[in-house]
N, CA, C and O atoms as a MOPAC input file, in Angstrom:
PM7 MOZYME 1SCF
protein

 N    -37.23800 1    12.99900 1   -12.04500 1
 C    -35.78400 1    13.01500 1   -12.01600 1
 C    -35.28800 1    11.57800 1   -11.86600 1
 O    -35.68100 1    10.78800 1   -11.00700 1
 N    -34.33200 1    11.32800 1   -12.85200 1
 C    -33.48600 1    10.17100 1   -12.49900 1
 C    -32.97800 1     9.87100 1   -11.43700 1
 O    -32.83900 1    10.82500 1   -10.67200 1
 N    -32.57200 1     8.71300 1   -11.00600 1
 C    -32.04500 1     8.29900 1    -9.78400 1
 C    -30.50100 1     8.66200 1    -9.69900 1
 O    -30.01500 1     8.98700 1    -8.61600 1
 N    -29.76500 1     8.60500 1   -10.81500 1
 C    -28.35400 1     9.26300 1   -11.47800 1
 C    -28.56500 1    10.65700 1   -11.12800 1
 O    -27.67500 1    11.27800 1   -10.54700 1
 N    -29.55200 1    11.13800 1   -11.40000 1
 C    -29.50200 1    13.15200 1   -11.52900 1
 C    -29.79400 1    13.44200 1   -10.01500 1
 O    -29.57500 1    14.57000 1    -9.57400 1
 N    -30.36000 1    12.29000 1    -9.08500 1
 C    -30.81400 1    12.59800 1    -7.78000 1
 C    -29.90200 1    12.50200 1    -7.30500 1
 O    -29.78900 1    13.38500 1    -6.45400 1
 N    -28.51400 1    11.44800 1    -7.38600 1
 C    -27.50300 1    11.02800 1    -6.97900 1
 C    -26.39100 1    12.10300 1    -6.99700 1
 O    -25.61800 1    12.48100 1    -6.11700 1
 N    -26.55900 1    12.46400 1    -8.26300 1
 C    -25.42800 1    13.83600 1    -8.12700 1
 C    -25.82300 1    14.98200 1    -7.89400 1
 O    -24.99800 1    15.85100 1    -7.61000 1
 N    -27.34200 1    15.29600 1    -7.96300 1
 C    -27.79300 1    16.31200 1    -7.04300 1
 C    -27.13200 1    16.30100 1    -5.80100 1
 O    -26.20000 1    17.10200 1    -5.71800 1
 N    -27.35700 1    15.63300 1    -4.85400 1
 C    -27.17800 1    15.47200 1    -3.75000 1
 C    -25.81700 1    15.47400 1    -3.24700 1
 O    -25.51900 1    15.72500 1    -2.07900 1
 N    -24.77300 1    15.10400 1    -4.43500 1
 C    -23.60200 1    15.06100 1    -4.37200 1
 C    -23.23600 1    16.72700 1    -4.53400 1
 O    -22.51100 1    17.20100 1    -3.65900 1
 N    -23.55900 1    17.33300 1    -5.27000 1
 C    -23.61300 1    18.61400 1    -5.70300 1
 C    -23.69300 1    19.13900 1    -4.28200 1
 O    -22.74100 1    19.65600 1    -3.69800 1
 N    -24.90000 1    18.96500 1    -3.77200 1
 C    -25.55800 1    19.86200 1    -2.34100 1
 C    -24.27100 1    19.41300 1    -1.44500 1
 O    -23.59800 1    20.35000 1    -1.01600 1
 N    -23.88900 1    18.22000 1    -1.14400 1
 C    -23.08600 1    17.91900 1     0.05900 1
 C    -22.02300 1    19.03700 1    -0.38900 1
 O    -21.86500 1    20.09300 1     0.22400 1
 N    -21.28300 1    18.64300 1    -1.59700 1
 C    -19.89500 1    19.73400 1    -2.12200 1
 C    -20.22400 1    21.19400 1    -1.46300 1
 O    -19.44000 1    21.80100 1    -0.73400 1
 N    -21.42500 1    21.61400 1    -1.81900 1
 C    -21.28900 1    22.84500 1    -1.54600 1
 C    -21.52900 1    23.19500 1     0.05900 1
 O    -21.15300 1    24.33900 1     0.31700 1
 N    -21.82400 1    22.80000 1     0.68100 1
 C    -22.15900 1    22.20300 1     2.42600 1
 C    -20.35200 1    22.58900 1     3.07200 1
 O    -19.84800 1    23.25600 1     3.97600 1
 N    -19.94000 1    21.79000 1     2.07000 1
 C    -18.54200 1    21.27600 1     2.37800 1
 C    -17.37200 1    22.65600 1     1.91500 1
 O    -16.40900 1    22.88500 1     2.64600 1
 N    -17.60300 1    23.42200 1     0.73500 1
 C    -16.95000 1    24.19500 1     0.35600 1
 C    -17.58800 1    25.44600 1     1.39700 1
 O    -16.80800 1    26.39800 1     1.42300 1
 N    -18.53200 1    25.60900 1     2.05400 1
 C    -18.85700 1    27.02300 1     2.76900 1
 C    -18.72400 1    26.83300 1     4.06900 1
 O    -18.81900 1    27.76000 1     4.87300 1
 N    -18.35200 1    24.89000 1     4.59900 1
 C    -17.80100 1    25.45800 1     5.96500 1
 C    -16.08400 1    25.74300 1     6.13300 1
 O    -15.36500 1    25.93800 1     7.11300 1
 N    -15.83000 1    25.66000 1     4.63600 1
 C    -14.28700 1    25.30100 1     4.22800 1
 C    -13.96800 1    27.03000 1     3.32000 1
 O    -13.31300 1    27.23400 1     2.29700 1
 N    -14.55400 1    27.79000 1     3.99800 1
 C    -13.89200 1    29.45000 1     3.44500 1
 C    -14.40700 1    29.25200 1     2.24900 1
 O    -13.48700 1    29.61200 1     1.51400 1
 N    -15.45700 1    28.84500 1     1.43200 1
 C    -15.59400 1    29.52700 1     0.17100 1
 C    -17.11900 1    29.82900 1     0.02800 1
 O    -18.07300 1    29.29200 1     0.59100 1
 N    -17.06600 1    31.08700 1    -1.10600 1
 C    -18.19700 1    31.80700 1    -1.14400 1
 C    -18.35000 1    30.96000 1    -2.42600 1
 O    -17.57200 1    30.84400 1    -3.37300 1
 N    -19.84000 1    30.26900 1    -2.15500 1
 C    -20.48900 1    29.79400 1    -3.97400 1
 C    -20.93500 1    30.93400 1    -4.40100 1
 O    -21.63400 1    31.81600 1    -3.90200 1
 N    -20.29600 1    30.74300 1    -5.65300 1
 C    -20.94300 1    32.29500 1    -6.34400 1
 C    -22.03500 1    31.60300 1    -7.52800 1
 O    -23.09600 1    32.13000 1    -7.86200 1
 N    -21.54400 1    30.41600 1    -8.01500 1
 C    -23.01600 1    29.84600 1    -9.09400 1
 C    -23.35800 1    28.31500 1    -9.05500 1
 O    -22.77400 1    27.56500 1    -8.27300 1
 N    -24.20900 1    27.92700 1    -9.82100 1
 C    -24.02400 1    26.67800 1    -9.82700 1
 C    -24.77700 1    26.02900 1   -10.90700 1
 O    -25.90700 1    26.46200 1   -11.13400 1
 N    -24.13100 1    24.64900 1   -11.89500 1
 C    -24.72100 1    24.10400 1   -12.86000 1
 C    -24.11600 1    25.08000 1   -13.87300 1
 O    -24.89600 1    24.91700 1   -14.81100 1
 N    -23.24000 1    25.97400 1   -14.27800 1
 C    -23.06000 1    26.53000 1   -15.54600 1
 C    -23.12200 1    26.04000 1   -16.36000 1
 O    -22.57400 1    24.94000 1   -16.29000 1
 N    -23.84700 1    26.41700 1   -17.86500 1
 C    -24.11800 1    25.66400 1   -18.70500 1
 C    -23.70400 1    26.84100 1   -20.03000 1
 O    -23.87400 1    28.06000 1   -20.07100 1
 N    -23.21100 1    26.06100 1   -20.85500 1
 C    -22.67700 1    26.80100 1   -22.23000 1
 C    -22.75000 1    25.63600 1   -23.16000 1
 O    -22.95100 1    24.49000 1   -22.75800 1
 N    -22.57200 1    25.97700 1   -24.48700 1
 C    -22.27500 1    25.16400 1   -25.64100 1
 C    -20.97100 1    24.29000 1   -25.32800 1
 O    -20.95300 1    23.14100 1   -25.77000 1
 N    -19.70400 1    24.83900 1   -24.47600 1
 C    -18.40700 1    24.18400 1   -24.92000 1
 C    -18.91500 1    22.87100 1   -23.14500 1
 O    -18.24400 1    21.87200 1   -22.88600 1
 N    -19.63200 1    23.13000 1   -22.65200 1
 C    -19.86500 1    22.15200 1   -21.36600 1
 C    -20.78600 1    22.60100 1   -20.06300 1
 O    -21.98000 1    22.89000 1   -20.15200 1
 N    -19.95600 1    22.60900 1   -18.74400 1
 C    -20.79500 1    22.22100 1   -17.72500 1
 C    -19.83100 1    22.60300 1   -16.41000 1
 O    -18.86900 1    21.95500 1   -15.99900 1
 N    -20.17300 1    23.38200 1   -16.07400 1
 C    -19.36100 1    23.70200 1   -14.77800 1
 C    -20.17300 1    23.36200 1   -13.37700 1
 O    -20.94600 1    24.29900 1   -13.18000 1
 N    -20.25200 1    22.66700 1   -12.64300 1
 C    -21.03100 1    22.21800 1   -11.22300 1
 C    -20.79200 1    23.72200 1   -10.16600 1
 O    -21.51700 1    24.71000 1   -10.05600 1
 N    -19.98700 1    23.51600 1    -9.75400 1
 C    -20.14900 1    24.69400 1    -9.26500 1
 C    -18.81700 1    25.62500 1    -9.09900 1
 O    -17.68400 1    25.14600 1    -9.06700 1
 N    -19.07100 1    26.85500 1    -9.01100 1
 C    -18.41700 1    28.40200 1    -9.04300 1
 C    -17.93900 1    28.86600 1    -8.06800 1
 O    -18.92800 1    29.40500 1    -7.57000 1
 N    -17.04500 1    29.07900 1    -7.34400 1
 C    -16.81100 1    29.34300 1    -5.62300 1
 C    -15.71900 1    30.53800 1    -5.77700 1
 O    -15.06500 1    30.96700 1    -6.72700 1
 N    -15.78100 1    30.73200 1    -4.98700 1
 C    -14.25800 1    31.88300 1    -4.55000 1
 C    -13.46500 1    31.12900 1    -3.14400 1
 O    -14.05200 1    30.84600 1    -2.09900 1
 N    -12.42200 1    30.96300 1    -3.34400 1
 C    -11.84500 1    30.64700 1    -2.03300 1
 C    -11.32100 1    31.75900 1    -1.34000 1
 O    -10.65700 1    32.59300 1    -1.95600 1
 N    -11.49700 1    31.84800 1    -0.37000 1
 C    -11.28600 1    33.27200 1     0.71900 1
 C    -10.33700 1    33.15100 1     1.53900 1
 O    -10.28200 1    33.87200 1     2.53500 1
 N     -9.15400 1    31.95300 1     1.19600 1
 C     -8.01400 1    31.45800 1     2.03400 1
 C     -6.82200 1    31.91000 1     0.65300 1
 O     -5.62700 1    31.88300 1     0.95000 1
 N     -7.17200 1    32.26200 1    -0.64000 1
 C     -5.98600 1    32.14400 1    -1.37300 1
 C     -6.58700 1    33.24900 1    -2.27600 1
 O     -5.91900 1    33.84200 1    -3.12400 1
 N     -7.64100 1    33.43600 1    -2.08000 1
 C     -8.47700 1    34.58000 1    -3.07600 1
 C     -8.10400 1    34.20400 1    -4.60600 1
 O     -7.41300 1    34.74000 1    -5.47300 1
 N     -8.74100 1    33.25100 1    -4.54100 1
 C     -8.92700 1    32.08100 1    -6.17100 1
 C    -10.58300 1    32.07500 1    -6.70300 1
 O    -11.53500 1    32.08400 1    -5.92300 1
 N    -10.65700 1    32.06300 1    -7.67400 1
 C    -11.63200 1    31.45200 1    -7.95500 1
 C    -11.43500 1    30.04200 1    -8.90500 1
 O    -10.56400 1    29.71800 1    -9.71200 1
 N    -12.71000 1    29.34200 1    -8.39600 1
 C    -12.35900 1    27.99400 1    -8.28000 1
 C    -13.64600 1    27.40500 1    -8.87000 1
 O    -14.79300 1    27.65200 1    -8.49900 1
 N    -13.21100 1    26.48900 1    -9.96800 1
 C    -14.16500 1    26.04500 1   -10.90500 1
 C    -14.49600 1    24.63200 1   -10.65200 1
 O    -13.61900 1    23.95800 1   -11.19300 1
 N    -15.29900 1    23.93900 1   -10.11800 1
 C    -15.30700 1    22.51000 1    -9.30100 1
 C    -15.97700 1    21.56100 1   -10.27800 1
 O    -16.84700 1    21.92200 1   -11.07000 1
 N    -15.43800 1    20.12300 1   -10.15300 1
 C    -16.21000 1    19.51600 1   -11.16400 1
 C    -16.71000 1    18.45900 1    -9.49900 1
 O    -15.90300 1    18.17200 1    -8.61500 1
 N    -18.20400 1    18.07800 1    -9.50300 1
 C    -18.38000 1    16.67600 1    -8.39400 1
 C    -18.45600 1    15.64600 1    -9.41000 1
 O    -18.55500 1    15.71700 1   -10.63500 1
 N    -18.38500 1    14.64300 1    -8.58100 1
 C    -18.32700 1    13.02400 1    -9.11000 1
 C    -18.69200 1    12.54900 1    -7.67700 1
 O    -18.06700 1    12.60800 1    -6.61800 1
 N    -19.76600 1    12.11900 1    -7.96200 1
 C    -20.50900 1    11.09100 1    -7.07400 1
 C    -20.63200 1     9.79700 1    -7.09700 1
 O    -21.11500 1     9.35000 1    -8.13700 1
 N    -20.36400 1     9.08600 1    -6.32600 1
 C    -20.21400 1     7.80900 1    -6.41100 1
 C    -20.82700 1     6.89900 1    -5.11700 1
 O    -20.42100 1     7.38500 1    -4.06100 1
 N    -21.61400 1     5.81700 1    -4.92500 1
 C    -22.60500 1     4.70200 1    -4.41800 1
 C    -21.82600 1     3.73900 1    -4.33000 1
 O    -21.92900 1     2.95900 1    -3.38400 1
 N    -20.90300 1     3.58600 1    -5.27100 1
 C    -19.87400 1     2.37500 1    -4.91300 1
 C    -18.38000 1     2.68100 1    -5.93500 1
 O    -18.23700 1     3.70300 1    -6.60700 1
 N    -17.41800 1     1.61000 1    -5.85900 1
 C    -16.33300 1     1.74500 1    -6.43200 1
 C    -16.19700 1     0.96700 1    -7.41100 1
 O    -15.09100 1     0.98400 1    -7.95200 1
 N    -17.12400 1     0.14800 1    -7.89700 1
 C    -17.74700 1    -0.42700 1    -9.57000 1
 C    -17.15800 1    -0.53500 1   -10.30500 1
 O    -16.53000 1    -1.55700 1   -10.58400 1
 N    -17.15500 1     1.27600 1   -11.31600 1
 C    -16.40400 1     1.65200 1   -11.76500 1
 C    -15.33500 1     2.64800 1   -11.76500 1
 O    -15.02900 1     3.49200 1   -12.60700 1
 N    -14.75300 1     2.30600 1   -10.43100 1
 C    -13.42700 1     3.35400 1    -9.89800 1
 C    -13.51000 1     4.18100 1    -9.30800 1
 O    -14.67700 1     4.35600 1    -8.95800 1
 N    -12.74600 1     4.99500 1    -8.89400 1
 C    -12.42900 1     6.56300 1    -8.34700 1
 C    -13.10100 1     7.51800 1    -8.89400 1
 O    -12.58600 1     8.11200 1    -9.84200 1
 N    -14.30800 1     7.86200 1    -8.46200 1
 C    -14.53800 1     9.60100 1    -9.30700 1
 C    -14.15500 1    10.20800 1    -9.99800 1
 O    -14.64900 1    10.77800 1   -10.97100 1
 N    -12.84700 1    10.16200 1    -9.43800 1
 C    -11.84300 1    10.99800 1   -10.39000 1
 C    -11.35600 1    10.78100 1   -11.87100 1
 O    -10.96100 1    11.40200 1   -12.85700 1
 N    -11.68700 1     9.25600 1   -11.31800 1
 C    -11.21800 1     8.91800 1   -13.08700 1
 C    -11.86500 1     8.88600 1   -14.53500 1
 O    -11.59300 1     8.50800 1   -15.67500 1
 N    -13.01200 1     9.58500 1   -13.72900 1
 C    -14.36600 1    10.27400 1   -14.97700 1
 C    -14.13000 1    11.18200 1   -15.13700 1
 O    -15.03000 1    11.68400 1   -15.81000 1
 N    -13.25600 1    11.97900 1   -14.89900 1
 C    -12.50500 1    13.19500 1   -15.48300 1
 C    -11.31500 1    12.85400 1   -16.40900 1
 O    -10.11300 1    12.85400 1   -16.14300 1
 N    -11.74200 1    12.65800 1   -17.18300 1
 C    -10.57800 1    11.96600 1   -18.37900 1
 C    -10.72000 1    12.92800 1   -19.21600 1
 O    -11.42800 1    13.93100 1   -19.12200 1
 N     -9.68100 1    12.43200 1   -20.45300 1
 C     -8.96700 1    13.86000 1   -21.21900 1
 C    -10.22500 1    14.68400 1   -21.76300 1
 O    -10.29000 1    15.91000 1   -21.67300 1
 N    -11.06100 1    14.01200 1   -22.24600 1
 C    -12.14700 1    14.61000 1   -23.17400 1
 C    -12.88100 1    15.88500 1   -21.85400 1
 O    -12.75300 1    17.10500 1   -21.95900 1
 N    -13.36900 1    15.40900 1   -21.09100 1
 C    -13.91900 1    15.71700 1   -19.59300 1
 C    -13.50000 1    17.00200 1   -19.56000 1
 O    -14.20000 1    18.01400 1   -19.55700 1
 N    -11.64800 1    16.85900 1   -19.52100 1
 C    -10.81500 1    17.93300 1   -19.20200 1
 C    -10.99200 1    19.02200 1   -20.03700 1
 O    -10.89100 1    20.17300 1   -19.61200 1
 N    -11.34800 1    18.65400 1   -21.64100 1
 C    -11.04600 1    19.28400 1   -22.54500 1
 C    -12.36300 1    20.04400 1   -22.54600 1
 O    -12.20800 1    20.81600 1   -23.49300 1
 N    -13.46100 1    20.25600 1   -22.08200 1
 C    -15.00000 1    20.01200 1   -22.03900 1
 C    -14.89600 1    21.69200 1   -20.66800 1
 O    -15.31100 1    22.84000 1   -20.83300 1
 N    -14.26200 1    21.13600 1   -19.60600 1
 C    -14.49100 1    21.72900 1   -18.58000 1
 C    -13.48900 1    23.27100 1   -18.79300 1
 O    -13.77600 1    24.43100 1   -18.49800 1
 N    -12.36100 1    22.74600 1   -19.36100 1
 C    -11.46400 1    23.92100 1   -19.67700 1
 C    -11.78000 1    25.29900 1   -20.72400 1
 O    -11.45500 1    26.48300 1   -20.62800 1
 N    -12.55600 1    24.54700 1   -21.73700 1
 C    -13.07800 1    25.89500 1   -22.58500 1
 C    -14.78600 1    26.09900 1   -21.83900 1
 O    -15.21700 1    27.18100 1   -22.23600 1
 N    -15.44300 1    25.65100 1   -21.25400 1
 C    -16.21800 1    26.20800 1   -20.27400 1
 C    -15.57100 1    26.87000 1   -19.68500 1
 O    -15.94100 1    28.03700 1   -19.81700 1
 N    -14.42300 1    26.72700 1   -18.81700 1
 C    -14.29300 1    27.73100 1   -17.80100 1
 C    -13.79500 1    29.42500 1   -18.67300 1
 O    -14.00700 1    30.62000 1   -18.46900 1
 N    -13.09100 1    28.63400 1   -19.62500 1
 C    -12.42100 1    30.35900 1   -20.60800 1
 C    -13.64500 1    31.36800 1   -20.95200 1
 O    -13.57900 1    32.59100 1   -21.07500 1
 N    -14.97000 1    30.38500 1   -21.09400 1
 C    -16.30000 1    30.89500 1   -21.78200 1
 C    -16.77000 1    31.69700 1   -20.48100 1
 O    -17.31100 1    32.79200 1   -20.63100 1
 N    -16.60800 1    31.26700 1   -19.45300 1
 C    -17.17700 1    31.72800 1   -18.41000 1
 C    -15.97500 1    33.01200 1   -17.81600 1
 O    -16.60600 1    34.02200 1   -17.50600 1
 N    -14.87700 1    33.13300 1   -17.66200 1
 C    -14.36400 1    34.24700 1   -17.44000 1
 C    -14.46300 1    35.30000 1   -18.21500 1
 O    -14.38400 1    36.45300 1   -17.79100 1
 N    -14.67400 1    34.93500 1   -19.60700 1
 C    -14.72100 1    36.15200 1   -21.02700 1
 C    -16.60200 1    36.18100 1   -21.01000 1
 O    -16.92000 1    37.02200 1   -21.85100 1
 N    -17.51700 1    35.74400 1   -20.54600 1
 C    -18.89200 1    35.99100 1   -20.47900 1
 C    -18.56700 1    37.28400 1   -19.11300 1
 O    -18.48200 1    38.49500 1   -19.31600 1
 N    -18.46500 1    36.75200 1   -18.08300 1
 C    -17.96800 1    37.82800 1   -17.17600 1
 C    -17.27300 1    38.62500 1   -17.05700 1
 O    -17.40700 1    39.22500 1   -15.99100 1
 N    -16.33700 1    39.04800 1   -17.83600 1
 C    -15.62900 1    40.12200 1   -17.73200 1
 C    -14.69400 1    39.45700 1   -16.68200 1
 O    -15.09800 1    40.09500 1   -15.71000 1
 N    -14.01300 1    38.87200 1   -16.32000 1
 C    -13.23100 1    38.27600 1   -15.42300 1
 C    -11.30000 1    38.54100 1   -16.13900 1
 O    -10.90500 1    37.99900 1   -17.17200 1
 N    -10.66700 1    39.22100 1   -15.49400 1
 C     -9.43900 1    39.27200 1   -16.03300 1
 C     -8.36600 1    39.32100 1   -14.84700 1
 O     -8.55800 1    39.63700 1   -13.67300 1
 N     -7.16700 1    38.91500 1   -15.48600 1
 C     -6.11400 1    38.89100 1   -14.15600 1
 C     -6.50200 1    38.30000 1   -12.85300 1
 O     -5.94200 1    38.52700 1   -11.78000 1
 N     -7.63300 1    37.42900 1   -13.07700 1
 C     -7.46000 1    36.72100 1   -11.35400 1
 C     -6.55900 1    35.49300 1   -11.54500 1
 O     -5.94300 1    35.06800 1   -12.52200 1
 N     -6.70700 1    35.02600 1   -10.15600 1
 C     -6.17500 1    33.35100 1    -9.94100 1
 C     -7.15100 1    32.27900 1   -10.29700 1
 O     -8.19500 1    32.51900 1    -9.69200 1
 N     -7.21900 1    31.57700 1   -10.76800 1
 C     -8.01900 1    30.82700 1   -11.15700 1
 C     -7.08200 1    29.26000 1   -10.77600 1
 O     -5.88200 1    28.99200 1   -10.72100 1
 N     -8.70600 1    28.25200 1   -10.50900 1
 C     -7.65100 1    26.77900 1   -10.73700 1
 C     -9.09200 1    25.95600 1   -10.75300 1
 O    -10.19900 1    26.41600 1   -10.47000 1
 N     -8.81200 1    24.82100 1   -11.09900 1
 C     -9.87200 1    23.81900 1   -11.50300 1
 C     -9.87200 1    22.70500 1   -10.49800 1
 O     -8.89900 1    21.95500 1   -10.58400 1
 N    -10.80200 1    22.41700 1    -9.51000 1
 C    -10.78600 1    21.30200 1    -8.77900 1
 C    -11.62900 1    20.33400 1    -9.40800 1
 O    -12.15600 1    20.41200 1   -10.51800 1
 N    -11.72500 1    18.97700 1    -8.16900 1
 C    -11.97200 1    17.72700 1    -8.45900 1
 C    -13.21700 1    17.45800 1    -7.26600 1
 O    -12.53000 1    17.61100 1    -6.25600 1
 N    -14.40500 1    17.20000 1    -6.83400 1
 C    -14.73000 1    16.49500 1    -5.64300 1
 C    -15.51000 1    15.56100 1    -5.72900 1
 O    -16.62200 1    15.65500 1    -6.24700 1
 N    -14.95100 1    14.35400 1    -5.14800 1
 C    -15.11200 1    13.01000 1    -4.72300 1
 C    -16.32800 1    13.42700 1    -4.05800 1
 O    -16.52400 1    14.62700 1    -3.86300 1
 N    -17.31600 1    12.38600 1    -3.62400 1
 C    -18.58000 1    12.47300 1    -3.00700 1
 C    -18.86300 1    10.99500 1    -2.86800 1
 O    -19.56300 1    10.45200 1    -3.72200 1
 N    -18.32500 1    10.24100 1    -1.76300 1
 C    -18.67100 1     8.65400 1    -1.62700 1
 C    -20.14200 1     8.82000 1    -0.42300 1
 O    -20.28700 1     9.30900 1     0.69700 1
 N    -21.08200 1     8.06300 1    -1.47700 1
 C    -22.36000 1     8.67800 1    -0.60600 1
 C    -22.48600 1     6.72800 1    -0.06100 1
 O    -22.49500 1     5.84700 1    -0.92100 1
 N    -22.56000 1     6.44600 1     1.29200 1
 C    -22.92500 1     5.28100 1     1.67600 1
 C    -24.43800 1     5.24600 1     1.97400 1
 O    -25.16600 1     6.12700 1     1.51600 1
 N    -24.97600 1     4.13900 1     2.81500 1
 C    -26.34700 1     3.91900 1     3.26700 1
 C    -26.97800 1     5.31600 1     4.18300 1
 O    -28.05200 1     5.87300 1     3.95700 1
 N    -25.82500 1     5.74200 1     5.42900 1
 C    -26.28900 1     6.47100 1     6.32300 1
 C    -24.74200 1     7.19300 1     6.38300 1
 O    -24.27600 1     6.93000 1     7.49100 1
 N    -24.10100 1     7.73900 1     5.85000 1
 C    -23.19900 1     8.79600 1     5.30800 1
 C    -22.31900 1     8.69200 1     4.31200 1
 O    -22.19700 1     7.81500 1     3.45700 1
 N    -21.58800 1     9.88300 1     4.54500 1
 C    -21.01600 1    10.29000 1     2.70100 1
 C    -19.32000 1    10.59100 1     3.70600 1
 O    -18.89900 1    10.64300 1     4.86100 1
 N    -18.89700 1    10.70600 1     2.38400 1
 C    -17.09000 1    11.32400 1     2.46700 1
 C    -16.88900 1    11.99600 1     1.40700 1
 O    -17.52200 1    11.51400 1     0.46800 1
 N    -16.25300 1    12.95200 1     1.11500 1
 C    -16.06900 1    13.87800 1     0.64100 1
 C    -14.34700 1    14.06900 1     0.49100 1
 O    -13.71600 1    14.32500 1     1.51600 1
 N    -13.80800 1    13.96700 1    -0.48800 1
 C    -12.49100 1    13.62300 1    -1.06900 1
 C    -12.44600 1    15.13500 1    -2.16600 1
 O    -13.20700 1    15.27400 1    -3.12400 1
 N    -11.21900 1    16.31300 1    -1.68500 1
 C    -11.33400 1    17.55900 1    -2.35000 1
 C     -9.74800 1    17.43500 1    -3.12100 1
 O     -8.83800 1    18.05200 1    -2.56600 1
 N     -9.42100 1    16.63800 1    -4.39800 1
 C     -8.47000 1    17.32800 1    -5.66800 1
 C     -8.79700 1    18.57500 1    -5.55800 1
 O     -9.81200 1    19.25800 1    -5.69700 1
 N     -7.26800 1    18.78100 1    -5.16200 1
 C     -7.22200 1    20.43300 1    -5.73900 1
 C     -6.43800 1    20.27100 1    -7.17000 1
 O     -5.82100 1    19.23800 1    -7.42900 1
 N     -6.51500 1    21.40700 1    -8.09900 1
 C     -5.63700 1    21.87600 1    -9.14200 1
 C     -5.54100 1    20.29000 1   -10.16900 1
 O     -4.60700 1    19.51600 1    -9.96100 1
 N     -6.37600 1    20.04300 1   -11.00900 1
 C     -6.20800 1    18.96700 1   -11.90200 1
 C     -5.93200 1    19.18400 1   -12.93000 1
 O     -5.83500 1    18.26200 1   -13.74000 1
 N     -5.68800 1    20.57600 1   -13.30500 1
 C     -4.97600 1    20.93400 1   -14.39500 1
 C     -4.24300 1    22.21900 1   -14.49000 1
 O     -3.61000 1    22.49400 1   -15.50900 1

């Protein structure tokens, strides 16, 4: 494994650490389809959403905010994944929304920065 794939592994693991002491049930993780890539799958149990998460991990601020690797294409990538993934499941009439999570991993800890609703 790459040092990149170890990096957002780990970023991945903290998110989800972070989303189950924070009311949500992971229901998958890594979705993978032709139209993209969903990290991970949750239900929030404070708004009864389900919630489609993208992480961005980051070692330093280099090249910017996490967030700003979610650019239009990104968006466009994650959005017909998620349609693929409610119509694979049979999923109809819920709440749905698309988050963002930051993951600043330092020497000897991390921070964790949660965008809600980015589109």
């Amino acid at each position: 494994m790459y040092f990149r794939q170890m990096i957002g592994k780990c970023g991945e693991d903290l998110a989800c650490d972070y989303l189950v002491k924070n009311n949500y049930i992971i229901i998958d993780r890594n979705f993978y389809c032709y139209q993209g890539e969903i990290d991970i799958i949750a239900k929030d149990l404070k708004n009864n959403e389900l919630v489609f998460f993208e992480v961005k991990t980051r070692t330093n601020s280099k090249y910017g905010k996490p967030v700003d690797a979610v650019d239009r294409n990104k968006k466009s990538h994650l959005f017909k994944a998620c349609k693929y993934y409610l119509y694979k499941n049979h999923i109809y009439n819920s709440f749905v929304r698309v988050d963002v999570i930051e993951v600043f991993l330092n020497a000897n800890s991390y921070h964790i920065n949660h965008i809600k609703q980015i589109f």
